[in-house]
C-alpha positions as CSV (number, residue, x, y, z in Angstrom):
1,X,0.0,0.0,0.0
2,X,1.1,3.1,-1.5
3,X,1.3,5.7,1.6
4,X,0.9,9.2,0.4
5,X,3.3,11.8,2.4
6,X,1.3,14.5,4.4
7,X,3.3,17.4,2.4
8,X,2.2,15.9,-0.9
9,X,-1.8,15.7,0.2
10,X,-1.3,19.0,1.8
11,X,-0.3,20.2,-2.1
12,X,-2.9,18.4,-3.5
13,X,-5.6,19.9,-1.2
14,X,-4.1,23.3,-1.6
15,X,-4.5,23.0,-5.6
16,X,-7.8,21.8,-5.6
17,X,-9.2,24.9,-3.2
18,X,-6.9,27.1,-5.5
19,X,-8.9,25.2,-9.3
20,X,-12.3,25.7,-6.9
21,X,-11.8,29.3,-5.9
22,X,-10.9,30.5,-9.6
23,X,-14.0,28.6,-10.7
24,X,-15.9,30.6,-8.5
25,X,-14.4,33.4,-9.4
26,X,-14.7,32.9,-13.5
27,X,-18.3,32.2,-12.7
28,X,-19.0,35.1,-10.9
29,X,-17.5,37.1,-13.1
30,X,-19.6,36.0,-16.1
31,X,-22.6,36.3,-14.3
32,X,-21.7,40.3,-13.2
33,X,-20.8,40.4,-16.8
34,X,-24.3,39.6,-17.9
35,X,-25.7,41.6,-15.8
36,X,-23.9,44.4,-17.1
37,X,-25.0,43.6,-20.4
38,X,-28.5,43.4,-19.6
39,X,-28.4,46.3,-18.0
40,X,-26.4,48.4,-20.7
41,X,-28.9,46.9,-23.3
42,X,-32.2,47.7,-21.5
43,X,-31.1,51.4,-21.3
44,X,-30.0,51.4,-24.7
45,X,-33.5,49.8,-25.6
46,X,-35.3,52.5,-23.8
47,X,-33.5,55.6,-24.9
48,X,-33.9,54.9,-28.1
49,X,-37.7,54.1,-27.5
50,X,-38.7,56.9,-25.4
51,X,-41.5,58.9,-26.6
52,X,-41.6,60.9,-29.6
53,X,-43.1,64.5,-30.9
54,X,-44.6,64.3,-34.6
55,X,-44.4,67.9,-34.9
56,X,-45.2,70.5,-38.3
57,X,-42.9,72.3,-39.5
58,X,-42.9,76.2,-38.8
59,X,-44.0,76.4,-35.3
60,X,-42.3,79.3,-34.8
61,X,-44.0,81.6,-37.8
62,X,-47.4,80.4,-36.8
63,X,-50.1,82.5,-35.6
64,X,-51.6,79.1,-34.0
65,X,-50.0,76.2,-32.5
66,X,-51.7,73.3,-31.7
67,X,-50.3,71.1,-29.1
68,X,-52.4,66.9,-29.1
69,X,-51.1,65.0,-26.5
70,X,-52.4,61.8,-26.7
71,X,-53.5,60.5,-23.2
72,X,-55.4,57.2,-23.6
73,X,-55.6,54.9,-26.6
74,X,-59.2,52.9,-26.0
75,X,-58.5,49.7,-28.1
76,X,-61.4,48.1,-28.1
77,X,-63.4,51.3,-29.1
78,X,-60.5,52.3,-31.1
79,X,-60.5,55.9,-29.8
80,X,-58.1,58.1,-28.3
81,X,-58.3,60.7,-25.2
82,X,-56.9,63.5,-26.8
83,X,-55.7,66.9,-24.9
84,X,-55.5,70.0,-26.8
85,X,-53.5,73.1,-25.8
86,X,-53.3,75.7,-28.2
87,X,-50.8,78.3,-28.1
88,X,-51.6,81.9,-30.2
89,X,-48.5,84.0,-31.0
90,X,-47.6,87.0,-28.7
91,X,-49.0,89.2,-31.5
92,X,-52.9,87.6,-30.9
93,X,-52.9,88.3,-27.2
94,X,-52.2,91.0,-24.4
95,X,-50.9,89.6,-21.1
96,X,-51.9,86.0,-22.2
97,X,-55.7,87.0,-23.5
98,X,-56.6,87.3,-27.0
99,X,-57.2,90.2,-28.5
100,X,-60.2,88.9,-30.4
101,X,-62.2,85.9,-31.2
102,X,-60.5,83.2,-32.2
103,X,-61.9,79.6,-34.2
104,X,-60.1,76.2,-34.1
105,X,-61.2,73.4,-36.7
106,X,-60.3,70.0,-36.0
107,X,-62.4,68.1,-38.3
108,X,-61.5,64.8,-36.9
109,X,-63.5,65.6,-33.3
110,X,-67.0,65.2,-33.6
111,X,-67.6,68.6,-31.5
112,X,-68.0,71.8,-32.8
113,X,-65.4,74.3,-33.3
114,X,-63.2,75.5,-30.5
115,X,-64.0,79.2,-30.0
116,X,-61.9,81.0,-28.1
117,X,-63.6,84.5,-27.3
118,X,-62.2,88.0,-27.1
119,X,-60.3,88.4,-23.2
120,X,-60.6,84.5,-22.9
121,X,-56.6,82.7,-22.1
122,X,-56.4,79.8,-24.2
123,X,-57.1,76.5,-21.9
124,X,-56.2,73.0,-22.0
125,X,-59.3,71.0,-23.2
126,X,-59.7,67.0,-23.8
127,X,-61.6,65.2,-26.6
128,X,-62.1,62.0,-27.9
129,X,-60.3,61.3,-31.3
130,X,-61.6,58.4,-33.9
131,X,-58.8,56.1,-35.1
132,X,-59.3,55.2,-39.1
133,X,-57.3,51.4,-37.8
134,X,-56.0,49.0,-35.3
135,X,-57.0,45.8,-34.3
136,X,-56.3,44.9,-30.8
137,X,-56.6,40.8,-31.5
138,X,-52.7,41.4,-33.3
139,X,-51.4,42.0,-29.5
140,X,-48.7,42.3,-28.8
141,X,-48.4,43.6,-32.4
142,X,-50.9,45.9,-33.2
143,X,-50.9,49.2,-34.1
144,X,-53.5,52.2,-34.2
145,X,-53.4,55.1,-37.1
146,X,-55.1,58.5,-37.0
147,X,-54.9,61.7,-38.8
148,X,-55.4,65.4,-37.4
149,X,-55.9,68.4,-39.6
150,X,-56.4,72.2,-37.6
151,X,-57.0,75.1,-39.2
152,X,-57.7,78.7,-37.5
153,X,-59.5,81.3,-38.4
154,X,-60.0,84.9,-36.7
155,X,-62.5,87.8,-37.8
156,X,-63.0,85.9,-40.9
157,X,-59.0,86.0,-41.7
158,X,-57.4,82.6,-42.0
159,X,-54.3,82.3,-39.2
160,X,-51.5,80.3,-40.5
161,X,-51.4,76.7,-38.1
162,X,-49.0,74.5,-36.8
163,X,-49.4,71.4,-35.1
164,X,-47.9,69.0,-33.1
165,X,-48.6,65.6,-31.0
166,X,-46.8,63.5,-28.4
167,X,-48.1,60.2,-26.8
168,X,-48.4,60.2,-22.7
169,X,-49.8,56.4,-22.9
170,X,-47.3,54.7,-21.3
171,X,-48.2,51.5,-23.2
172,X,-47.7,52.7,-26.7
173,X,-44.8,54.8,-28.6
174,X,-46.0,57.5,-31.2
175,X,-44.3,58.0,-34.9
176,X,-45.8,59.7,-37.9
177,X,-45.5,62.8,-40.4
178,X,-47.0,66.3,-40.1
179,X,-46.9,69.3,-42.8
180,X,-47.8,72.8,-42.7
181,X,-49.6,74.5,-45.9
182,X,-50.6,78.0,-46.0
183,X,-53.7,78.1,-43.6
184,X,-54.0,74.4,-42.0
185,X,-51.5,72.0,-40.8
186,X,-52.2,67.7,-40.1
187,X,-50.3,64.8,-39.7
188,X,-50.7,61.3,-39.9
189,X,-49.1,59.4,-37.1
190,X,-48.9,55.4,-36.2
191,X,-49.3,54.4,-32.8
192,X,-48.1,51.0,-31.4
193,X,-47.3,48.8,-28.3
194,X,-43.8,49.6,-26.4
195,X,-40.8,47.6,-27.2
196,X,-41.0,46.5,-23.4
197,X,-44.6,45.4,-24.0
198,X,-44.4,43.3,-27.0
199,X,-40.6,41.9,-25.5
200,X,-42.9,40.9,-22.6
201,X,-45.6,39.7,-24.4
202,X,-43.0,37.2,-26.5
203,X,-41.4,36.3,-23.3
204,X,-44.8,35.4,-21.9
205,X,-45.8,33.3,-24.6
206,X,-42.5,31.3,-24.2
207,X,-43.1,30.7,-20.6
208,X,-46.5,29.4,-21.3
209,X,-45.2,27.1,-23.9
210,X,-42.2,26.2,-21.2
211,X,-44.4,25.4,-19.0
212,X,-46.8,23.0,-20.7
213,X,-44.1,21.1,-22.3
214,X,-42.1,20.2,-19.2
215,X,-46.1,19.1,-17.9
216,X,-45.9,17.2,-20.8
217,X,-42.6,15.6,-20.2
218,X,-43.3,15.0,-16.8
219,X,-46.7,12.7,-17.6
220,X,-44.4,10.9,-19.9
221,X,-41.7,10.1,-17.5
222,X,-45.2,9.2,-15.0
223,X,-46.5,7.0,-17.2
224,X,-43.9,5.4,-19.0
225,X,-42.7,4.6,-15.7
226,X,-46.1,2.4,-14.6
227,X,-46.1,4.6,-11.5
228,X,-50.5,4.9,-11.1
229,X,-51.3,8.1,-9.2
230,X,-48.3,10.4,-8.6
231,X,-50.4,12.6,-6.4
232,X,-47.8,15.8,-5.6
233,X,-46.8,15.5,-9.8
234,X,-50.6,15.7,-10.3
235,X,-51.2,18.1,-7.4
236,X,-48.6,20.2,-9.4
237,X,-49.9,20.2,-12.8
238,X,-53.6,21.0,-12.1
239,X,-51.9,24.4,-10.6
240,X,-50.3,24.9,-13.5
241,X,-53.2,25.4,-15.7
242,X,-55.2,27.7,-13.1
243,X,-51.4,29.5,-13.0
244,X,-51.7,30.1,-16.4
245,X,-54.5,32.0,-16.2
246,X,-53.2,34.0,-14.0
247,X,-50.2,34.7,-15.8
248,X,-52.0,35.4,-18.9
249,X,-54.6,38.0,-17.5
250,X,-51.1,39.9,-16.1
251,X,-50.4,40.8,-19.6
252,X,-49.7,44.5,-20.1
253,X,-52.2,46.2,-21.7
254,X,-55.2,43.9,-21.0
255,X,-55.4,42.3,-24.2
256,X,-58.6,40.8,-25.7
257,X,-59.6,36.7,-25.4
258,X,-58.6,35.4,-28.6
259,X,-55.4,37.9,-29.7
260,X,-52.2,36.2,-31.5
261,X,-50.7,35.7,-27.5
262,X,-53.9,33.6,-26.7
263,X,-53.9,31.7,-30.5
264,X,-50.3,31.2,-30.2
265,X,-49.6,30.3,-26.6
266,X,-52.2,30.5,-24.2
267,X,-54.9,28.2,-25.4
268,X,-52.0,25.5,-26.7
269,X,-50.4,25.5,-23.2
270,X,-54.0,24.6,-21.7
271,X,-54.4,22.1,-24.3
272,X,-51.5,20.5,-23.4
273,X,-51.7,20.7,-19.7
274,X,-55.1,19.7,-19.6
275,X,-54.2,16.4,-22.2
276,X,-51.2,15.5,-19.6
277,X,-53.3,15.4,-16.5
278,X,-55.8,13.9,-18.8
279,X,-53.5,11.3,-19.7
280,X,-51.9,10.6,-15.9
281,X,-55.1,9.8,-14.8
282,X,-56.2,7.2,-17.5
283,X,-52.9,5.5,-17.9
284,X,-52.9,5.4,-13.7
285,X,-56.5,3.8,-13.1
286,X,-55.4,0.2,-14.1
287,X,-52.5,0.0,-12.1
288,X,-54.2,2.3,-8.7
289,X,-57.1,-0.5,-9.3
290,X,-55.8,-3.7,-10.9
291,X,-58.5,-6.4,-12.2
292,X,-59.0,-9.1,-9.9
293,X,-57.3,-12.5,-11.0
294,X,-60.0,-15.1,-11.9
């Protein structure tokens, strides 16, 4: 018998604690390393995502600028909460109040015309704006479009217009075109889910499907196996589909039964967990209740 001396072992310890610690270390450095990366992605994801102004050209020549902000995007009415804040040059007022009457068109709002009288200062005002499209069954993917034309008049005198609209839906980013003519100014501007909502939408979706396959996987192991009523495994899987639910309905931006999430995901991952437990059960009876021998 081969006896090894005490200085060798005490080498060979020391060299394994030494290969163990820079392990360690190599892995801890990769995983601060990735989170660097994530983090230096994410902001790079949002700055280049934040919100947007679709704006006309020649603000500053304008007798009228119209400021939309839109607030609220309803998507299954396909509306928009709207704010409007219009702004009359230095020349149309005295100490903030017009000098005469003034008339905003906004042919896209089903009200009248916004008057603004004689000695009146200008005041924020909110309206509800038709969209000409969007479909809110393409979540995460869909995507609203609406145009805005203003034109001003005062005394019978056309005012030259300029316009301009920003999104302050958190759930949706705002991009688009506007022009100025002569008297009116419009734009025609796209609005769509975030980049964090439809990354988060995708990344749901592959949990779902994560989840129902290893269900899956897990009545196959069960019942290849002969093993009757794994009760805990069963316990387990029955959660899952009520968990799903739950994880579904926390999707940002409360999207509609039957969207792409639910065709491509949802439903199939219920399908599947259902089938499994399905599956356990009926391939469990004959050996949790064996026929009696004759």
């Amino acid at each position: 018998m081969r006896v090894v001396p005490d200085a060798v072992r005490s080498r060979r310890d020391t060299e394994a604690m030494n290969r163990s610690t820079r392990s360690i270390l190599r892995l801890s450095l990769a995983a601060v390393s990735l989170v660097l990366l994530a983090v230096v992605l994410g902001t790079l994801a949002w700055w280049f995502t934040e919100e947007r102004v679709v704006a006309s050209p020649g603000r500053s020549s304008a007798a009228i600028h119209v400021e939309a902000t839109v607030d609220r995007i309803d998507t299954a009415a396909n509306t928009a909460r709207v704010t409007w804040v219009i702004e009359p040059e230095r020349s149309l007022t005295d100490d903030g109040a017009l000098r005469r009457d003034v008339v905003v068109r906004i042919p896209a709002l089903s009200e009248d015309d916004i008057v603004l009288a004689k000695g009146s200062v200008p005041a924020p005002r909110s309206s509800t704006l038709e969209l000409s499209a969007g479909d809110a069954t393409a979540y995460p993917f869909d995507a609203y479009r609406g145009s805005i034309a203003v034109s001003a008049e005062s005394e019978g005198t056309p005012l030259s217009t300029a316009l301009s609209i920003s999104q302050s839906d958190a759930g949706f980013t705002i991009d688009g075109a506007a022009r100025m003519a002569d008297d009116d100014a419009s734009a025609t501007v796209t609005m769509q889910r975030t980049l964090g909502t439809r990354t988060f939408a995708v990344f749901m979706a592959a949990v779902m499907w994560a989840l129902a396959l290893s269900v899956a996987i897990a009545a196959y192991v069960i019942t290849r196996g002969r093993r009757g009523f794994v009760w805990p495994a069963m316990g387990w899987m029955a959660a899952t589909l009520f968990a799903l639910v739950a994880f579904r309905n926390a999707a940002p931006g409360a999207p509609p039964i039957g969207c792409l999430l639910d065709m491509t995901a949802f439903f199939w991952a219920e399908a599947v967990v259902v089938a499994a437990l399905v599956w356990v059960v009926v391939r469990g009876l004959p050996i949790e209740f064996p026929a009696d021998d004759a």
